[in-house]
N, C-alpha and C positions, 0 to 999 in steps of 0.2 A: 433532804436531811432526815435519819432516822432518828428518832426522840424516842424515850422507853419513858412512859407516863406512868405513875404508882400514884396511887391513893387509897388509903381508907383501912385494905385488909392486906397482912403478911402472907406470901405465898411462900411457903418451905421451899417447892419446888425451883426457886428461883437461884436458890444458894448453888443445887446443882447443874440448872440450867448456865450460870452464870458464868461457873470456874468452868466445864466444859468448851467454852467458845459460843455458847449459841448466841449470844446478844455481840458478836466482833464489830459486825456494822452500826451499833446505835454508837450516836459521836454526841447525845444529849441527854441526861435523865434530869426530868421535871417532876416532883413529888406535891402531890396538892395537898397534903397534910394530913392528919392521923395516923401516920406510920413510928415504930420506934426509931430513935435517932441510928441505933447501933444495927437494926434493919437498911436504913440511907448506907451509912458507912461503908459496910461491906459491900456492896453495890456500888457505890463511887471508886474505891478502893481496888476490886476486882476487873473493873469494864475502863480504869483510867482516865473519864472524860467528866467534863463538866458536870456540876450537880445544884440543879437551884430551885430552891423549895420555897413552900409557906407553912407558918404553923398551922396546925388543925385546934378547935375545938377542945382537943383533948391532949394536947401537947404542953409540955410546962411552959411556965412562963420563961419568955428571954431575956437570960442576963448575962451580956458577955462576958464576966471571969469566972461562968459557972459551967463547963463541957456538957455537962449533963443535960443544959437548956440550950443546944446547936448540934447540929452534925457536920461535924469535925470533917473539911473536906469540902463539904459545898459552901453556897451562896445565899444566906435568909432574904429570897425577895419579898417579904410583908411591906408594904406601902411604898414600896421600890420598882424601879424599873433599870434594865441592864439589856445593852443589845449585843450580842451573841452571834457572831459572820452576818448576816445579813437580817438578821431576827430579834426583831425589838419585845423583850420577855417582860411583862409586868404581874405582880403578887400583892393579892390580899389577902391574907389569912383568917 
C-alpha cells in the first residue's frame, strides 16, 4: 500500500505535483500534524483517497461546529484508532 505521509512543513510543489497525477498510486494520506487544514484539504480533495490526521502542537483547538478546527474531508485520529483494509491506524496528537 502507498501512503503519502506529511508533517510539519507546506511544500508548494505539491499543489503541482498533485493536480499532475504524480501521486495516482498513494490510496492513503496520513498527516501527523502542523500542517494548515486547507493545506490537508486540497490534497484529500485532488488525490480522492482517504485522509487521517492528528492535530499538531500548533493547530487550533478542536471543535466540531467550527470547520476551521478540522480538515473537512478526513478523519481526526487524536486518541483514536481506525483500521483501514488491513491496517490498524492509531493518532496521538
Amino acid at each position: 500500500m502507498n501512503i503519502l505521509a506529511l508533517s510539519d512543513q507546506t511544500v508548494d510543489r505539491i499543489y503541482t505535483l498533485a493536480s499532475s497525477g504524480h501521486f495516482k498510486s498513494v490510496e492513503l494520506i496520513l498527516s501527523c500534524g502542523d500542517l494548515p487544514y486547507t493545506y490537508l484539504e486540497y490534497i484529500v480533495t485532488v488525490l480522492n483517497v482517504p485522509l487521517y490526521y492528528v492535530p499538531g502542537n500548533h493547530d487550533p483547538q478542536h471543535n466540531p461546529r467550527d470547520v476551521r478546527s478540522r480538515a473537512e474531508g478526513g478523519f481526526n485520529l487524536d486518541l483514536r484508532t481506525v483500521q483501514h483494509k488491513n491496517i490498524l491506524i492509531g493518532g496521538f496528537g
